[in-house]
N, C-alpha and C positions, 0 to 999 in steps of 0.2 A: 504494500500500500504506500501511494507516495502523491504528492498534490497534483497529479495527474487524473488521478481517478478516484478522487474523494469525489463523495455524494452523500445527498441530504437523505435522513434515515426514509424507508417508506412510507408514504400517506401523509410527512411531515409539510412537506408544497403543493401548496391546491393550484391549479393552472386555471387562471382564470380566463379561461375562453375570448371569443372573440365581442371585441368594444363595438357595434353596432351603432350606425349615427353622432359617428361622432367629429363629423369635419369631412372635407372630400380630400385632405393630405394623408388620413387613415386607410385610405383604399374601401373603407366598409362606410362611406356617409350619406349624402343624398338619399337615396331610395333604400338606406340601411337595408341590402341586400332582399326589400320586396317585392323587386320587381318594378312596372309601372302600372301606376291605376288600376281599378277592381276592388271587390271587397275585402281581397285579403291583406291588399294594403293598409288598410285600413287600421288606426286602436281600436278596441273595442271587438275585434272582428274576434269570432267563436262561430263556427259552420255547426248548423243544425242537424240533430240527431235525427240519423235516415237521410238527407240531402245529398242528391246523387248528382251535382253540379247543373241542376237546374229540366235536369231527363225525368220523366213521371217515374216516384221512388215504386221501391216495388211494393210496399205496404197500398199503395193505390191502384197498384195495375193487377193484383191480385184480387179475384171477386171473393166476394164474402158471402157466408151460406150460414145456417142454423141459429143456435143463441144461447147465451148462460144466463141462465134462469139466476137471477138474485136473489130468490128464498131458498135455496138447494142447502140443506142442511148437512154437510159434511162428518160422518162420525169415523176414528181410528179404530177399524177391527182387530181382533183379538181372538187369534181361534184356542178352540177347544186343545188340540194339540202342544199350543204355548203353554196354557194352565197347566198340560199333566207335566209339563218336563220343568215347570217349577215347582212343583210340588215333589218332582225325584229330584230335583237337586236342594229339598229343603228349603228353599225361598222364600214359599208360602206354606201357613200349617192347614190352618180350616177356614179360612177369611180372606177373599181378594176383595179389595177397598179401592177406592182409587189414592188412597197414598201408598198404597202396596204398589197398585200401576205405574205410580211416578216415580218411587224408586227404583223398581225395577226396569225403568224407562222402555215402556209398554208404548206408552201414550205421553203428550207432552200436556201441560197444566191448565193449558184451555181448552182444550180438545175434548169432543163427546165421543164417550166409549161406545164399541157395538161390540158384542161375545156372537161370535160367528162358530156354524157347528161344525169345521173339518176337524177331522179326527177323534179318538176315544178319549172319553175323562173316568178314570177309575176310582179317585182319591173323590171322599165325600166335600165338599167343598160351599162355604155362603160366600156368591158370586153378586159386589153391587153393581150397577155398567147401571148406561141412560136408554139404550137398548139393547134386547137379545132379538135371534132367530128364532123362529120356531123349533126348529131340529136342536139349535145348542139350548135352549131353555128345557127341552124333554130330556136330553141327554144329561145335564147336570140336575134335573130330579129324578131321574134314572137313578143314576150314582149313589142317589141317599141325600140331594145338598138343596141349596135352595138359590132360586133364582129372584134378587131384589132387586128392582126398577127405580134406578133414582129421580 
């Protein structure tokens, strides 16, 4: 090492880029590298989301067909299947709640529970949810359990 090849440690010198507009003796001033006229010369200038330089975006040239119903009540299903493999791995004893749900991040803390009937439930089990199935509500008073409708 010797004053030929000293250097500053790394990340120690920020490079500060190029000065924009600042004189026409800078090589960067006048039209600070935008060009001539247009919007994008422009301050202020931010191009709109979806803006395909002025061609019909495709959000408009695409037809539009059916509808989403704004009363459609969304609930997190929860099959029969999930209940028995916490009940084998000890999770739940004889009570599934919904803070049993949220801990065992079944469902998240605003969401309406449905108990859907795929698979077997063996373990006797009081199951609360905001709806069941037909099939999973006979199926968990099958079991011996009971099915509570919050």
């Amino acid at each position: 090492m010797d004053l030929s090849n000293l250097k500053p440690a790394e990340g120690s010198v920020k490079n500060q880029g190029k000065r924009v507009g600042r004189g026409q003796g800078s090589g960067k001033g006048g039209t600070a590298t935008r060009g001539h006229k247009g919007a994008k010369s422009r301050s202020g200038y931010s191009k709109k989301l979806g803006f395909e330089g002025g061609q019909m975006p495709i959000q408009r040239r695409v037809p539009k067909f059916g509808f989403k119903n704004i009363n459609r009540v969304e609930y997190q299903g929860i099959n029969l299947d999930t209940l028995q493999q916490l009940v084998d791995d000890k999770k739940i004893k004889d009570t599934l709640d919904l803070e049993a749900i949220l801990s065992n991040r079944l469902a998240g803390k605003n969401e309406l529970v449905k108990i859907l009937g795929r698979g077997e439930l063996k373990a006797k089990l009081t199951v609360s949810a905001h709806k069941f199935t037909a099939s999973a509500k006979a199926a968990i008073e099958a079991a011996g359990g009971e099915a509570v409708t919050l």
